[in-house]
mmCIF file of the protein (N, C-alpha, C, O) and its ligand, coordinates in Angstrom:
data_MODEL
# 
_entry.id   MODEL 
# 
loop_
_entity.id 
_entity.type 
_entity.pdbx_number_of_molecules 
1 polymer     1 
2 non-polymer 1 
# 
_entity_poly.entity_id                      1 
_entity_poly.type                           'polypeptide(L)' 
_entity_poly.nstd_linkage                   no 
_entity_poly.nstd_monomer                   no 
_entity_poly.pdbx_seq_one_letter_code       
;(UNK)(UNK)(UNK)(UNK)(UNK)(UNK)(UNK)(UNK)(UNK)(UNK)(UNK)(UNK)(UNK)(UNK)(UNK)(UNK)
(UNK)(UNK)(UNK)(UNK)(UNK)(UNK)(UNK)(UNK)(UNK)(UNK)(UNK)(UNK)(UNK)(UNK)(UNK)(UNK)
(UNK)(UNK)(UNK)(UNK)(UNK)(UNK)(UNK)(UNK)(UNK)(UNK)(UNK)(UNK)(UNK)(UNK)(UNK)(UNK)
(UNK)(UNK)
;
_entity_poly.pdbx_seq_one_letter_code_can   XXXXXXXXXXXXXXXXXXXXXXXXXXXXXXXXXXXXXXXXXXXXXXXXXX 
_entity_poly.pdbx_strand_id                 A 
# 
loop_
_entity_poly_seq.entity_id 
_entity_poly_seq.num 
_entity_poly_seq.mon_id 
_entity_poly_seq.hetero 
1 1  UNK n 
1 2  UNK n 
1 3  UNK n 
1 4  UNK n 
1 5  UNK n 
1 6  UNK n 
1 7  UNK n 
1 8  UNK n 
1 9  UNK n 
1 10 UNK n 
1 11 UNK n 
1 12 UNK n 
1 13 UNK n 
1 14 UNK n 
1 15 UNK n 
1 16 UNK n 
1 17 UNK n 
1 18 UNK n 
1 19 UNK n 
1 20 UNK n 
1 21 UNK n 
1 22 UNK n 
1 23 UNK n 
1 24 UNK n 
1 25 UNK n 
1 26 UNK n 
1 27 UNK n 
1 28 UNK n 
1 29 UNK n 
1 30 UNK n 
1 31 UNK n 
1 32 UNK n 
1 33 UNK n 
1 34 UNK n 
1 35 UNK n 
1 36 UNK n 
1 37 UNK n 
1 38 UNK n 
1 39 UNK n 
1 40 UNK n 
1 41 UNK n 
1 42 UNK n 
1 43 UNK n 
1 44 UNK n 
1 45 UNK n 
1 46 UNK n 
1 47 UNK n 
1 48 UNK n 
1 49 UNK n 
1 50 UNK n 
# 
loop_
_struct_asym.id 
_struct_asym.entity_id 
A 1 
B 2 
# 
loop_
_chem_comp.id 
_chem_comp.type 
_chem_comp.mon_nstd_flag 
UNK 'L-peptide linking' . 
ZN  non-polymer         . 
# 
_pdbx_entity_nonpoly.entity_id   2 
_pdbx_entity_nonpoly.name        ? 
_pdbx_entity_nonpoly.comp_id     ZN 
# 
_pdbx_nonpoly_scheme.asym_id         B 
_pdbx_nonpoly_scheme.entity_id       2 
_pdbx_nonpoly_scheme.mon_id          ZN 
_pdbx_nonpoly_scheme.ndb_seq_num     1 
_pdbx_nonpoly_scheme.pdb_seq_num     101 
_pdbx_nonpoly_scheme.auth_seq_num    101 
_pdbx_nonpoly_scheme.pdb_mon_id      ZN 
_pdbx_nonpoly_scheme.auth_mon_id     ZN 
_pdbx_nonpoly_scheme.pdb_strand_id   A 
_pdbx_nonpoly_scheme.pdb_ins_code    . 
# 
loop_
_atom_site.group_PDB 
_atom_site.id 
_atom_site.type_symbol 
_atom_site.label_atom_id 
_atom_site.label_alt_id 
_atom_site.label_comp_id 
_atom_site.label_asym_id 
_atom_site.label_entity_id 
_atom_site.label_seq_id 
_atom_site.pdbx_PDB_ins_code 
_atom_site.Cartn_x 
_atom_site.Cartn_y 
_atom_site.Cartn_z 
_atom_site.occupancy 
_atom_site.B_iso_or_equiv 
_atom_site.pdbx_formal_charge 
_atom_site.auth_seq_id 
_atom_site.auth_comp_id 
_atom_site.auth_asym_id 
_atom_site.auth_atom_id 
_atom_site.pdbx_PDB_model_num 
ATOM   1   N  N  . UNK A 1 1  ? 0.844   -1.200 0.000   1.00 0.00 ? 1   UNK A N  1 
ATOM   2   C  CA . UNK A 1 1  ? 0.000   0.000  0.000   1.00 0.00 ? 1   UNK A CA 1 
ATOM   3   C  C  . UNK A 1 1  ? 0.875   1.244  0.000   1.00 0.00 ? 1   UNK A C  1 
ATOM   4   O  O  . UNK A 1 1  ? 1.833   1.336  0.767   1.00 0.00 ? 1   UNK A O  1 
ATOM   5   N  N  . UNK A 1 2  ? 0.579   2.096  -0.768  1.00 0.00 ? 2   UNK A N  1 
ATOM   6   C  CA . UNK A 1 2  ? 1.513   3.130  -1.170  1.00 0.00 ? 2   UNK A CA 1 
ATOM   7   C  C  . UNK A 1 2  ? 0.768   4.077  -0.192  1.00 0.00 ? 2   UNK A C  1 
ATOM   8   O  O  . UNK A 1 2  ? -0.443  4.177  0.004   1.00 0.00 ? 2   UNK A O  1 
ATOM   9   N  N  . UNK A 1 3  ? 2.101   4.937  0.532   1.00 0.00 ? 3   UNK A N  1 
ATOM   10  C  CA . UNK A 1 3  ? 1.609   5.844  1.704   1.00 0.00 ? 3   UNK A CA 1 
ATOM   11  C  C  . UNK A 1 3  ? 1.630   7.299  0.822   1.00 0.00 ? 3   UNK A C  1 
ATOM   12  O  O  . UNK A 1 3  ? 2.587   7.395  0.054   1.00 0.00 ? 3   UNK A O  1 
ATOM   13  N  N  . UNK A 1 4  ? 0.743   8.363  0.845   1.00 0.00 ? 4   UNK A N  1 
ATOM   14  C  CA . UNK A 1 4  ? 1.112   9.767  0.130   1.00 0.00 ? 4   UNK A CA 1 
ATOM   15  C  C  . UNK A 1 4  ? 0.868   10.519 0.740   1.00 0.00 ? 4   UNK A C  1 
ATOM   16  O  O  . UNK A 1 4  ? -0.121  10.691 1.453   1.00 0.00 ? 4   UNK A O  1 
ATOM   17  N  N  . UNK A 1 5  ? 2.312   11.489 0.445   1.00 0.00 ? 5   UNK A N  1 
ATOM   18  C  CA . UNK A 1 5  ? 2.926   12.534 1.573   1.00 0.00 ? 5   UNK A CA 1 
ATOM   19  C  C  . UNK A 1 5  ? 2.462   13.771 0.506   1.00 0.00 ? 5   UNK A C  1 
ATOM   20  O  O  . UNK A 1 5  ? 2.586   13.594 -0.706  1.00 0.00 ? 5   UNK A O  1 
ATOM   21  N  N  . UNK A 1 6  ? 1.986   14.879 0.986   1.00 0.00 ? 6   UNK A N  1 
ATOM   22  C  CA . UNK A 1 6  ? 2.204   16.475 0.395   1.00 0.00 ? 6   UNK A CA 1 
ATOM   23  C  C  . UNK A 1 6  ? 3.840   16.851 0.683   1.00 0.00 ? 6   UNK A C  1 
ATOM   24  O  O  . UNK A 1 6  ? 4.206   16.695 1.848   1.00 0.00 ? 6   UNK A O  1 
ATOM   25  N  N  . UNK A 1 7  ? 4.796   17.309 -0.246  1.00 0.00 ? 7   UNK A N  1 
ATOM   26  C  CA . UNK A 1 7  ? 5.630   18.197 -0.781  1.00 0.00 ? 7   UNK A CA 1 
ATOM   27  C  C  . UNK A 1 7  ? 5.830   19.747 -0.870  1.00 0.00 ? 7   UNK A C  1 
ATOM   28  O  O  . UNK A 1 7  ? 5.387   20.308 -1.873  1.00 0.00 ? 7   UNK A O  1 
ATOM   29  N  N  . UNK A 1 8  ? 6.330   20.337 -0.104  1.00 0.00 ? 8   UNK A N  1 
ATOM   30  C  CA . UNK A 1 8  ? 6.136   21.298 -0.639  1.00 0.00 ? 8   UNK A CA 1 
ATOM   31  C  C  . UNK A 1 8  ? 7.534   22.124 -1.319  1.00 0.00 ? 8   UNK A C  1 
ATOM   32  O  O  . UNK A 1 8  ? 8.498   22.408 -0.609  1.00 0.00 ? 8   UNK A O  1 
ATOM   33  N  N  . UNK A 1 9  ? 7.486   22.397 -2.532  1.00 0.00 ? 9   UNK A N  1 
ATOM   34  C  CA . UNK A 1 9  ? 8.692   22.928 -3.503  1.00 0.00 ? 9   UNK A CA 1 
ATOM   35  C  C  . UNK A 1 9  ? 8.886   23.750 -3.092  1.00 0.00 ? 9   UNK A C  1 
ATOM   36  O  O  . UNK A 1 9  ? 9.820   24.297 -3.679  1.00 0.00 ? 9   UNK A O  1 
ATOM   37  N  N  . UNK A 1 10 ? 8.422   24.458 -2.061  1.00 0.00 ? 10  UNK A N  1 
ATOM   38  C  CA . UNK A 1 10 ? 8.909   25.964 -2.245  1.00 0.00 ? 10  UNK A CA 1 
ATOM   39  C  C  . UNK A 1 10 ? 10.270  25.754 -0.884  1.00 0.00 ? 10  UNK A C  1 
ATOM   40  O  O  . UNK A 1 10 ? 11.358  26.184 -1.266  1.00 0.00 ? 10  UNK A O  1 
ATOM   41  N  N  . UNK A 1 11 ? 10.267  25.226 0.410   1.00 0.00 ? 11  UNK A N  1 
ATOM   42  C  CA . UNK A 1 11 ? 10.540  25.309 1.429   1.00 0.00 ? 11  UNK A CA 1 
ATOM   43  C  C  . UNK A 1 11 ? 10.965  23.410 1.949   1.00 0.00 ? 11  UNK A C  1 
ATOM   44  O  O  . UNK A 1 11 ? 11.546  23.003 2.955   1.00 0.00 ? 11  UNK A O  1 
ATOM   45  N  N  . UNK A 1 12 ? 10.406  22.677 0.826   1.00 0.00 ? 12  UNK A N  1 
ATOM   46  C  CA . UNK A 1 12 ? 11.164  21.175 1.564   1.00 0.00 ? 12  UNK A CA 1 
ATOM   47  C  C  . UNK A 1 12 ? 9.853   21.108 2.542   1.00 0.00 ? 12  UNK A C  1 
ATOM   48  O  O  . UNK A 1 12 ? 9.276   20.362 1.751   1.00 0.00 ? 12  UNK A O  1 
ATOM   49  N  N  . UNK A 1 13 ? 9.167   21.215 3.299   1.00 0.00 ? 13  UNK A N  1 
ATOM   50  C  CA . UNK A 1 13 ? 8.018   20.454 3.851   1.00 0.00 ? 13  UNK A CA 1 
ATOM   51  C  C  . UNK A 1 13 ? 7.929   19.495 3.490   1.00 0.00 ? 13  UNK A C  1 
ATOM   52  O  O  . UNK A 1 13 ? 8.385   19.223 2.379   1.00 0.00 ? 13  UNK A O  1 
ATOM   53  N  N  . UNK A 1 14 ? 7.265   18.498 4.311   1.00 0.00 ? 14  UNK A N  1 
ATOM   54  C  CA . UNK A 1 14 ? 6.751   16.989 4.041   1.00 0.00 ? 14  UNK A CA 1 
ATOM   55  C  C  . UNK A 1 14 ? 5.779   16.540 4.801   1.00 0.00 ? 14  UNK A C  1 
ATOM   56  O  O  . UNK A 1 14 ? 6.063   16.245 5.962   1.00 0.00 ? 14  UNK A O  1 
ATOM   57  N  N  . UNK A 1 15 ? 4.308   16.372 4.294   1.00 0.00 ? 15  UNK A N  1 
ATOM   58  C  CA . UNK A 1 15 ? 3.619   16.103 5.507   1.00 0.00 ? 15  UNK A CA 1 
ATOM   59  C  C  . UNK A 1 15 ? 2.189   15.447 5.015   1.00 0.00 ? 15  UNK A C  1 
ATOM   60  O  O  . UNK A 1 15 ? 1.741   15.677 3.892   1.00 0.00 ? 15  UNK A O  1 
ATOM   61  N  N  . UNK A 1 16 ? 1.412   14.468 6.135   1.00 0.00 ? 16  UNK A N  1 
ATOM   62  C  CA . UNK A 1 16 ? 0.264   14.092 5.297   1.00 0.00 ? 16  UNK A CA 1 
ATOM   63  C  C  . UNK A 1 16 ? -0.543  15.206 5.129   1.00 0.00 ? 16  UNK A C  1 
ATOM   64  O  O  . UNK A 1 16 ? -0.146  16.312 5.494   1.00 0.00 ? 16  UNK A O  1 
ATOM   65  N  N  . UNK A 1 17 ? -1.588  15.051 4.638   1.00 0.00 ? 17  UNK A N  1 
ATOM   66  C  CA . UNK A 1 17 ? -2.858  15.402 4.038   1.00 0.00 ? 17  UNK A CA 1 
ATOM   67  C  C  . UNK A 1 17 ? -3.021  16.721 4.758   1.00 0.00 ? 17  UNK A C  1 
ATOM   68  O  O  . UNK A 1 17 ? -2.704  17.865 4.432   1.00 0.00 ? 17  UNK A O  1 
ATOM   69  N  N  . UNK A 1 18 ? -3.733  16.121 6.061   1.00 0.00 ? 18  UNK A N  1 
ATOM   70  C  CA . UNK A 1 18 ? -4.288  16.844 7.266   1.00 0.00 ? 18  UNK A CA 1 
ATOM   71  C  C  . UNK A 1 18 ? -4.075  18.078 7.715   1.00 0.00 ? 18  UNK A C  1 
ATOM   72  O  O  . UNK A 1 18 ? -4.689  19.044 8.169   1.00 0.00 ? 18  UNK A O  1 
ATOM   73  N  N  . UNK A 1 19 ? -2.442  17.544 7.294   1.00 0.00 ? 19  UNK A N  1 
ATOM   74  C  CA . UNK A 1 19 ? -1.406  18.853 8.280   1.00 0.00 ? 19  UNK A CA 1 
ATOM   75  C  C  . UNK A 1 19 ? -1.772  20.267 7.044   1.00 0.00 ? 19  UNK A C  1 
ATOM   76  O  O  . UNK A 1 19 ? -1.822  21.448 7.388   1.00 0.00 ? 19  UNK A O  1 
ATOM   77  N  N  . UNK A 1 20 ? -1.988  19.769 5.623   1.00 0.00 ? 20  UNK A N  1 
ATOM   78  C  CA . UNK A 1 20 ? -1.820  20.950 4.721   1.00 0.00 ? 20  UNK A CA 1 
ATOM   79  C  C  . UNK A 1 20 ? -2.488  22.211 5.808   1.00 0.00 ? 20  UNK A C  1 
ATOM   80  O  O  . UNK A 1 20 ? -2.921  21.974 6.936   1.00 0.00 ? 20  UNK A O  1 
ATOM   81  N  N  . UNK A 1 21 ? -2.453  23.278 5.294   1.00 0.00 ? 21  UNK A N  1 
ATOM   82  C  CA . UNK A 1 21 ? -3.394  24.327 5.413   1.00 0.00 ? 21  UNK A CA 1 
ATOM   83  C  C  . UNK A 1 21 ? -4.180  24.809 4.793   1.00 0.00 ? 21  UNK A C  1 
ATOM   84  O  O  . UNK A 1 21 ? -3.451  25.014 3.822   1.00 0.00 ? 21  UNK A O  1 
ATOM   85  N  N  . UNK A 1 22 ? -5.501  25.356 4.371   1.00 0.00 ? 22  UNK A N  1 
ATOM   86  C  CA . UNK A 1 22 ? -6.063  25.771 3.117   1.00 0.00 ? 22  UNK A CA 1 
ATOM   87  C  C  . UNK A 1 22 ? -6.551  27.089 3.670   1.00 0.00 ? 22  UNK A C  1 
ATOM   88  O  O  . UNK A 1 22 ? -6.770  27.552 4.789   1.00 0.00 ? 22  UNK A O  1 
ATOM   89  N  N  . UNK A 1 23 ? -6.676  27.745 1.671   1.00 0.00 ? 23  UNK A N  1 
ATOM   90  C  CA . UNK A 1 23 ? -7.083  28.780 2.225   1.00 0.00 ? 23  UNK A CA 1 
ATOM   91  C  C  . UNK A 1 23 ? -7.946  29.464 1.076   1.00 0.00 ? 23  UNK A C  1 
ATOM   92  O  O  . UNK A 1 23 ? -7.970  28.576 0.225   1.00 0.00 ? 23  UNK A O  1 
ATOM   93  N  N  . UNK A 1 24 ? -8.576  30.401 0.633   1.00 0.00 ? 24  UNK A N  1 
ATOM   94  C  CA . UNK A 1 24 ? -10.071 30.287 0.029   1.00 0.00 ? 24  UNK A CA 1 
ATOM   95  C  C  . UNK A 1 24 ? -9.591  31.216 -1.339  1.00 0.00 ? 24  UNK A C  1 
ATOM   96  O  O  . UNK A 1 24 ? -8.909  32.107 -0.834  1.00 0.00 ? 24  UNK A O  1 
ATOM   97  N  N  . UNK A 1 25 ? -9.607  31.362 -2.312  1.00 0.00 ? 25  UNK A N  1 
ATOM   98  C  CA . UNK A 1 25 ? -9.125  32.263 -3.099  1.00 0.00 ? 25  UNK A CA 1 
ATOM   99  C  C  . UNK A 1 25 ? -10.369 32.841 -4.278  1.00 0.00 ? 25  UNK A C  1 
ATOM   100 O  O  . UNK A 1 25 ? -10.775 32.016 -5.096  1.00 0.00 ? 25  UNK A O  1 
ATOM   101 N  N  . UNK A 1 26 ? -10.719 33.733 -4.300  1.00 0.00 ? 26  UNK A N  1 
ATOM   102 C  CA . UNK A 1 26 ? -11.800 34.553 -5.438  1.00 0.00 ? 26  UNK A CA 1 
ATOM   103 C  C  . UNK A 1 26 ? -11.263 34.371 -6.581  1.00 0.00 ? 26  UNK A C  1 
ATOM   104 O  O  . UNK A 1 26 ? -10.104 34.503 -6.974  1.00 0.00 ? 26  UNK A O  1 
ATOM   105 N  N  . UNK A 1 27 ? -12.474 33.968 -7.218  1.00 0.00 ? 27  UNK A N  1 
ATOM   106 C  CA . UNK A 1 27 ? -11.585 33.615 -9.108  1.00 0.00 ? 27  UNK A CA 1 
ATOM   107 C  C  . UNK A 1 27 ? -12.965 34.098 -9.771  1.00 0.00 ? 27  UNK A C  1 
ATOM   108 O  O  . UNK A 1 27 ? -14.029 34.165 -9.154  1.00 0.00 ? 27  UNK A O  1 
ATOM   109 N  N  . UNK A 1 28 ? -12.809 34.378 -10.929 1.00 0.00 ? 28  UNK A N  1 
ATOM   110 C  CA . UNK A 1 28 ? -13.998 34.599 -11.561 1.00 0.00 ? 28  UNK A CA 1 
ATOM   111 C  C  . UNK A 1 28 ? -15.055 33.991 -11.712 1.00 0.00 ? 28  UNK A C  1 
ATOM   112 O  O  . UNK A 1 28 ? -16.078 34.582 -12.060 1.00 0.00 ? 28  UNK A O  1 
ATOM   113 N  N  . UNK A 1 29 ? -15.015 32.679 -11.478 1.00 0.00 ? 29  UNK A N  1 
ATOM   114 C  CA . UNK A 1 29 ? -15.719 31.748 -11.102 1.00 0.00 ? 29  UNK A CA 1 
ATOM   115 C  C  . UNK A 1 29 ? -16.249 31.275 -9.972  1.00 0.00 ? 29  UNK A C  1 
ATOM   116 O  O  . UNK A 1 29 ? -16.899 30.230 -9.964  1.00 0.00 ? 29  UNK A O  1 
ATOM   117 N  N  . UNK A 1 30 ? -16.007 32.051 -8.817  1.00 0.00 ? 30  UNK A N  1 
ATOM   118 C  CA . UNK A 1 30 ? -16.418 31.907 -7.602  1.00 0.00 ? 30  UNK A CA 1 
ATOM   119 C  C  . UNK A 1 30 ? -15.067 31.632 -6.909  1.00 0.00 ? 30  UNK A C  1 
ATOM   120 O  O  . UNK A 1 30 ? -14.039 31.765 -7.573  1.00 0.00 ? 30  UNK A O  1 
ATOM   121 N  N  . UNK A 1 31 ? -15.000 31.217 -5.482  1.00 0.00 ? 31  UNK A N  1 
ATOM   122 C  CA . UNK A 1 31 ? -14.303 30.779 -4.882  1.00 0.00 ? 31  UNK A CA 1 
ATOM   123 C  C  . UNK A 1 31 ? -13.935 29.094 -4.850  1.00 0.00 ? 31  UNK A C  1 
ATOM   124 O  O  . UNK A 1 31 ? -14.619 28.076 -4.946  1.00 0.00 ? 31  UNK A O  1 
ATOM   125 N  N  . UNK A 1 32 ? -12.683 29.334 -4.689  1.00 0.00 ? 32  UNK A N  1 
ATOM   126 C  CA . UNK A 1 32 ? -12.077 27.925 -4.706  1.00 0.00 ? 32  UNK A CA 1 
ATOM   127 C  C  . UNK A 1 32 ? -10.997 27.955 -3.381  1.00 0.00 ? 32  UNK A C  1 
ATOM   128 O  O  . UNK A 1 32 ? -10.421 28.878 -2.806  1.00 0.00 ? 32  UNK A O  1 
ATOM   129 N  N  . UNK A 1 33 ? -11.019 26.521 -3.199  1.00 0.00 ? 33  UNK A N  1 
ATOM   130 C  CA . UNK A 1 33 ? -10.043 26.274 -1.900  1.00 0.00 ? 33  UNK A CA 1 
ATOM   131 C  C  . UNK A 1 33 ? -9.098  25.779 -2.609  1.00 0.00 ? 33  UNK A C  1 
ATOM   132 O  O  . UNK A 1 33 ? -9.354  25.140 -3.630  1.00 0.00 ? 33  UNK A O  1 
ATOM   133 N  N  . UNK A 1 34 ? -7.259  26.093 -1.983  1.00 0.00 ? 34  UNK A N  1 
ATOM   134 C  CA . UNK A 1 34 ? -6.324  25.749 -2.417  1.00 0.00 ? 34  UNK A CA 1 
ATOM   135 C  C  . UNK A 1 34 ? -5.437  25.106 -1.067  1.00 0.00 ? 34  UNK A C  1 
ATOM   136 O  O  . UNK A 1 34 ? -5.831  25.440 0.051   1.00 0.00 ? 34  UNK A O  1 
ATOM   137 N  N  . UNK A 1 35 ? -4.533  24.409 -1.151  1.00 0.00 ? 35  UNK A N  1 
ATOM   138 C  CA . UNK A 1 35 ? -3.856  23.801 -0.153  1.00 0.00 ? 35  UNK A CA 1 
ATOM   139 C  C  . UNK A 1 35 ? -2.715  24.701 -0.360  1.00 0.00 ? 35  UNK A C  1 
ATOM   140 O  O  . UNK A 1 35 ? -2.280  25.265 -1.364  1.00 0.00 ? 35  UNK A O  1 
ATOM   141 N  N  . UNK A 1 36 ? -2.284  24.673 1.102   1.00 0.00 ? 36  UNK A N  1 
ATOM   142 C  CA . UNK A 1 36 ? -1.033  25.571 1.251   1.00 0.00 ? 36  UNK A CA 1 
ATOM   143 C  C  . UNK A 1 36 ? 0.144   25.329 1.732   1.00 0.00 ? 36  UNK A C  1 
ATOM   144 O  O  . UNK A 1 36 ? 0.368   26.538 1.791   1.00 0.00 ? 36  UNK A O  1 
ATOM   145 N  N  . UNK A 1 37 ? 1.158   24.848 2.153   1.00 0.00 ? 37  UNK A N  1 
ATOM   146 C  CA . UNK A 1 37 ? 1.956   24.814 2.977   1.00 0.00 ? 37  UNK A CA 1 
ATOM   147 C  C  . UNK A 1 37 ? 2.233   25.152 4.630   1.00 0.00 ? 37  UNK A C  1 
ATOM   148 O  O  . UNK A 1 37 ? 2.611   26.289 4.914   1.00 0.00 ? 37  UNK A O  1 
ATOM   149 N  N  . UNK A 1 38 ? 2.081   24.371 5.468   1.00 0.00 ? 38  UNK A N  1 
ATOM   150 C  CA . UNK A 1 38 ? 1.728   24.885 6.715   1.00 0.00 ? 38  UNK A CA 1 
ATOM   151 C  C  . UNK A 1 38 ? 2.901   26.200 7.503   1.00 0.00 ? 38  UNK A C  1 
ATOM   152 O  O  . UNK A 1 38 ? 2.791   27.057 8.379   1.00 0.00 ? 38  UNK A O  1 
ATOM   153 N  N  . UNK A 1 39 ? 4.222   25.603 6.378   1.00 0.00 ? 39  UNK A N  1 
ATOM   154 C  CA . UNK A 1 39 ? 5.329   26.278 7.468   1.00 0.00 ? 39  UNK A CA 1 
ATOM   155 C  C  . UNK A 1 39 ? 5.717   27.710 6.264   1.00 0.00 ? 39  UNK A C  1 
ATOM   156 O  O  . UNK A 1 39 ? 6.096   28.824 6.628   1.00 0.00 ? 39  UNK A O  1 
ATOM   157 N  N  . UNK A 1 40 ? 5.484   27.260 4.780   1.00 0.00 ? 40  UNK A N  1 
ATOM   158 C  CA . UNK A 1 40 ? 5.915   28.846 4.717   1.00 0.00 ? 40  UNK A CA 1 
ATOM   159 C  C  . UNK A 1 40 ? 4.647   29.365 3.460   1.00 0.00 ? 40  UNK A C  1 
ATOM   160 O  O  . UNK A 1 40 ? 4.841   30.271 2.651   1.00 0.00 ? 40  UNK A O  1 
ATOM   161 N  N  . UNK A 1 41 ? 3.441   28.588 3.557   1.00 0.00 ? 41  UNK A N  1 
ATOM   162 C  CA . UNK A 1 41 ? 2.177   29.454 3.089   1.00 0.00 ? 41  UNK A CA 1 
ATOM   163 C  C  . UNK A 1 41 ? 2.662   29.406 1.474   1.00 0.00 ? 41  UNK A C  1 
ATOM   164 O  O  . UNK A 1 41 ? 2.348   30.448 0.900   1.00 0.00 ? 41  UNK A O  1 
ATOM   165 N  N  . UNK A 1 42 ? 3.150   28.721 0.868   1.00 0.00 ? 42  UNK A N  1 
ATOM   166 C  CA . UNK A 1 42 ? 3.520   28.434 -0.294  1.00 0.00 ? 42  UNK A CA 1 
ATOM   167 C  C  . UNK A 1 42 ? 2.060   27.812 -1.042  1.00 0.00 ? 42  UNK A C  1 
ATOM   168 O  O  . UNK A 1 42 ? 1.751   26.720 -0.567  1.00 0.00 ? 42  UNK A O  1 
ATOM   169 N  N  . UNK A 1 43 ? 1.315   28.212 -1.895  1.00 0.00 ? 43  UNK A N  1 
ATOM   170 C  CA . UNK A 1 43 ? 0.515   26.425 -2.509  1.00 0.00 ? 43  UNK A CA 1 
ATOM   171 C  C  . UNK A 1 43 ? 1.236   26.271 -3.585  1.00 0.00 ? 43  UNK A C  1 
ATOM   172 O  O  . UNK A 1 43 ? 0.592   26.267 -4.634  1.00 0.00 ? 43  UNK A O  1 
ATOM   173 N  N  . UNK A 1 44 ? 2.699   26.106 -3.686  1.00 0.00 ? 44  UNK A N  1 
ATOM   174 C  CA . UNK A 1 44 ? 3.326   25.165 -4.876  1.00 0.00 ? 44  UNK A CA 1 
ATOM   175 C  C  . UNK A 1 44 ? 3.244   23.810 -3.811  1.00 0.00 ? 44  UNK A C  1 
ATOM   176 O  O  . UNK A 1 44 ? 4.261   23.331 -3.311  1.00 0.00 ? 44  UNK A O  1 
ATOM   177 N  N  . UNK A 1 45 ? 2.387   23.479 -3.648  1.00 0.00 ? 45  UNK A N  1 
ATOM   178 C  CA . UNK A 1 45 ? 2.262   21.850 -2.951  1.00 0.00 ? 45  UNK A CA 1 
ATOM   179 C  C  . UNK A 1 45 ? 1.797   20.747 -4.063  1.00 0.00 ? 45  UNK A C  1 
ATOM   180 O  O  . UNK A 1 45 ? 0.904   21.003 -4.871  1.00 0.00 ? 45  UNK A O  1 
ATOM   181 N  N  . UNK A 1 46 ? 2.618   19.256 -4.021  1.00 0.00 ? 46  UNK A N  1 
ATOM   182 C  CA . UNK A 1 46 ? 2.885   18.778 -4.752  1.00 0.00 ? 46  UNK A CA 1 
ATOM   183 C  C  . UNK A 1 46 ? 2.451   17.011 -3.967  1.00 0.00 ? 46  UNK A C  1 
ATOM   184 O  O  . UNK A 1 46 ? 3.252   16.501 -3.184  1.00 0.00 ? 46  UNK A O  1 
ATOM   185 N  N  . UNK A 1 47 ? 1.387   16.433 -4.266  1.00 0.00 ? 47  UNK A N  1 
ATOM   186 C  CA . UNK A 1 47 ? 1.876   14.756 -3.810  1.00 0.00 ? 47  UNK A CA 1 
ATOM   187 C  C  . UNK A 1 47 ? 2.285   13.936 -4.106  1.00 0.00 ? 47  UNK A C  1 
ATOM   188 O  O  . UNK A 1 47 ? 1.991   13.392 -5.171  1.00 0.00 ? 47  UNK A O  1 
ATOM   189 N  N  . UNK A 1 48 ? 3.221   13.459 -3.204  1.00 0.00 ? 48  UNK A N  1 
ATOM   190 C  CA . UNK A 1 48 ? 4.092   12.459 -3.355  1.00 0.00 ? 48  UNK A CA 1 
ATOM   191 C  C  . UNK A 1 48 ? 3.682   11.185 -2.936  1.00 0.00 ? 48  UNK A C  1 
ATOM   192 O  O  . UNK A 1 48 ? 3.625   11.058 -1.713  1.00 0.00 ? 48  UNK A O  1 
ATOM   193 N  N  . UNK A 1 49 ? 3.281   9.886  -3.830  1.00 0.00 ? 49  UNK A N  1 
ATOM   194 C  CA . UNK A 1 49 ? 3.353   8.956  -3.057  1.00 0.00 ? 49  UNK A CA 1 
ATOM   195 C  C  . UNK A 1 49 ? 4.698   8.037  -2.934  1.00 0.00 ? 49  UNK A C  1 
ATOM   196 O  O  . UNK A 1 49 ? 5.461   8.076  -3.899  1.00 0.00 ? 49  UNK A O  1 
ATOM   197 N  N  . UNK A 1 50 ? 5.006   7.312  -1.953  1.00 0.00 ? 50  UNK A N  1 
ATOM   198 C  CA . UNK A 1 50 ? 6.319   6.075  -1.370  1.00 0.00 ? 50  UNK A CA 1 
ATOM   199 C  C  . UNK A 1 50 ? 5.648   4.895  -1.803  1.00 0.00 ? 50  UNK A C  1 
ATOM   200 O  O  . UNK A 1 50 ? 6.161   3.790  -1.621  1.00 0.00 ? 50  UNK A O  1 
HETATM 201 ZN ZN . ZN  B 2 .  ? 6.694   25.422 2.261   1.00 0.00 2 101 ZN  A ZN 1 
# 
């Protein structure tokens, strides 16, 4: 069973799911939620599975 970790490119983070942070962003289309990076607020977040 393959375990999958979030990445984050900007800062090296590594962490499950949970830990991400999200946060709400206005688009012309309404709002959308994006995942973020908990430690430096990056969403270049990326999953990795092992
Ligand atoms: Zn980061």
């Amino acid at each position: 069973m393959n375990e999958v970790v979030y990445k984050c490119r900007s800062c090296g983070w590594e962490g499950a799911a949970h830990l991400l942070e999200t946060d709400t962003v206005e688009t012309c289309m309404g709002s959308d939620v994006v995942e973020t990076c908990p430690k430096c607020g990056s969403p270049d977040i990326r999953a990795v599975s092992k």
